[in-house]
N, C-alpha and C positions, 0 to 999 in steps of 0.2 A: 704887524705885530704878531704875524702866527710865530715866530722864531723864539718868543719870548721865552715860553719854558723852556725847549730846548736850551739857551744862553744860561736859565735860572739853574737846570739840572749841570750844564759844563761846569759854573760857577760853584756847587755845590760838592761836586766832585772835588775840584782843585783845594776849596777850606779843607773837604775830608783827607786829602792826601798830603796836604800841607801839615794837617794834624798830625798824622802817620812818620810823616818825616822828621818834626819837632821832635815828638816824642825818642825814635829811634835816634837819633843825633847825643841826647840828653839820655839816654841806658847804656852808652857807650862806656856813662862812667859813674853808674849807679844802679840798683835794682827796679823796677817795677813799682816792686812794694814801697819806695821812697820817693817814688815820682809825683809829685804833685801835678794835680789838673791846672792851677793857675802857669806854671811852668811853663806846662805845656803849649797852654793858648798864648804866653806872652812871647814864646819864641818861635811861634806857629802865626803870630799878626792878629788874631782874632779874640772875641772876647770870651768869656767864660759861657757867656749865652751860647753861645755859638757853638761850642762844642759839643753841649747836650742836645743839637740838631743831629747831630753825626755817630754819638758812643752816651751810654745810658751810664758810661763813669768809666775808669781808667782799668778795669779787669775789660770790658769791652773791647776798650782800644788795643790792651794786648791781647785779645784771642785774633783780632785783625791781622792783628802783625804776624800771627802765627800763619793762619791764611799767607796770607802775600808773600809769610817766605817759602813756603812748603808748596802751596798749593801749585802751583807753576811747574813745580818739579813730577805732577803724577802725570803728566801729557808726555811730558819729556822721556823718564824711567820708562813707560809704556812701551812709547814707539822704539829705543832701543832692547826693550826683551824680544819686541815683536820682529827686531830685523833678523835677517839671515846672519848664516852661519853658526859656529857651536856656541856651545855655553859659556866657554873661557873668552873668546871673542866679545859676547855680549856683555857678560861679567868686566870685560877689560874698559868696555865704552862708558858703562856705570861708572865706572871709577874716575874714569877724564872727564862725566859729565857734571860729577859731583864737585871736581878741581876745579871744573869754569864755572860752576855757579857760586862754589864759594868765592872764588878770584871775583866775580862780579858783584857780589854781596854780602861782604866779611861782615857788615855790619848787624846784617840780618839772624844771618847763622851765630853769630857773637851772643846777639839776643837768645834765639833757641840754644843754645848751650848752656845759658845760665840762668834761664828762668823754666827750663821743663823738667827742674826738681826743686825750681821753685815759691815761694810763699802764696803766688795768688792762684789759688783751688783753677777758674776757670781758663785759666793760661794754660797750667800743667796738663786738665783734662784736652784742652785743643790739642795741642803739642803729640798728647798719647792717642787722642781720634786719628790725627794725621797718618803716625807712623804705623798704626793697624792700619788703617785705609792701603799707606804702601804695602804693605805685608800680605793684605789681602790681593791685592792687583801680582806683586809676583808669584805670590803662589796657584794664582792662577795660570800666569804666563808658563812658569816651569811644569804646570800638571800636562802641559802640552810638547813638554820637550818625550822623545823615544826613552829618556833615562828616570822616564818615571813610573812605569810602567808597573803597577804593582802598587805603587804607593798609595796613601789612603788619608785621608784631607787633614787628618792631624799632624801626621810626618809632612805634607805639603807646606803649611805654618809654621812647622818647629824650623825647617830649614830656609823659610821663606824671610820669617824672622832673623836666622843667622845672620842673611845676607843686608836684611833691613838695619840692624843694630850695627851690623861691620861697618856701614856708611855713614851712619850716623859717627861714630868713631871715626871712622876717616874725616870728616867735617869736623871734628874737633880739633884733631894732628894738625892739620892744614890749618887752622886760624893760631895754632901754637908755633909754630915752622917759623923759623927766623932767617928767613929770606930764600932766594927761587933754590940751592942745595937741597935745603932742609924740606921741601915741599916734592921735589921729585923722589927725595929717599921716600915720605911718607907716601906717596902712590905707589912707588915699587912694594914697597912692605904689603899695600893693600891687597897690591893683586897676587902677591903670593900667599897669602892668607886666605884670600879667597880660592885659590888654588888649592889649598891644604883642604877648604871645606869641600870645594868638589872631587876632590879625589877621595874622599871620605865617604860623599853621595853615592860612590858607584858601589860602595860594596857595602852599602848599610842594609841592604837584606838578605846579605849573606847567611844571616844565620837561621 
């Protein structure tokens, strides 16, 4: 019998992911704010009890969502700031890594595109933790690039930010893109925009 919790805790996991996946399934083609809890449990197998095991009510379940889609992404973005080579290199990998995450999770980022200027308060606030979170981790990675030299932790932000908000944008194009054409034009576009910002970096304390 010692295996028991361990089974209880698998079992408990699989309702809360099941929950997770009801839900995002059923926002594919509705808001949040319209999503019913019953909804969710009836096409998730479980009962309404069951769900207040797991999310204290349905703003819960979507700050989750927000997790599970974002979160993943700060180990990832990380370890390519951290690799070698220049900045445009780096900047280039961001951008393919952003195309396979959305290509793996259209359904996810769908979600974040349309509820993190949306109705329910603690979604939007997850949504804007996150991408400061990102914001804060590149501008770290960039204070260590030689092309920073001088800068000062509010310019480190304001461009950290550029490059944060440009991906987010790019994740948006990419779930609008009408098929694999329209998906490489919007990476190409990325990485010359980004291009634009970095060549902008180099002589921002020109004056």
């Amino acid at each position: 019998m010692s295996h028991t919790p361990g089974v209880r805790q698998a079992q408990k996991l699989r309702t809360r992911q099941a929950l997770l996946d009801a839900a995002l399934t059923l926002l594919e083609h509705q808001s949040l704010s319209s999503l019913g809890l019953r909804e969710v449990t009836r096409n998730a197998g479980v009962t309404p009890t069951a769900f207040y095991r797991h999310f204290d009510g349905m703003a819960a379940l979507g700050v989750a969502l927000v997790e599970e889609a974002l979160g993943s992404l700060h180990g990832m973005i990380g370890a390519v700031l951290a690799d070698t080579g220049d900045s445009e290199e780096r900047l280039d990998r961001s951008v393919e890594l952003i195309a396979r995450h959305v290509a793996a999770q259209p359904a996810h980022f769908r979600f974040i595109a349309r509820e993190q200027h949306g109705g329910v308060g603690p979604v939007r606030e997850a949504t804007a933790a996150q991408l400061r979170a990102f914001t804060e981790e590149v501008a770290a990675a960039i204070a260590q690039e030689p092309e920073s030299a001088g800068w000062d932790r509010p310019d480190l932000l304001m461009l950290a930010g550029l490059y944060v908000d440009h991906m987010v944008l790019t994740a948006s194009a990419l779930l609008d893109a009408a098929g694999p054409e329209e998906e490489r034009e919007v990476v190409r576009t990325a990485r010359r925009r980004l291009r634009l910002v970095t060549l902008g970096r180099a002589h921002w304390l020109d004056s």
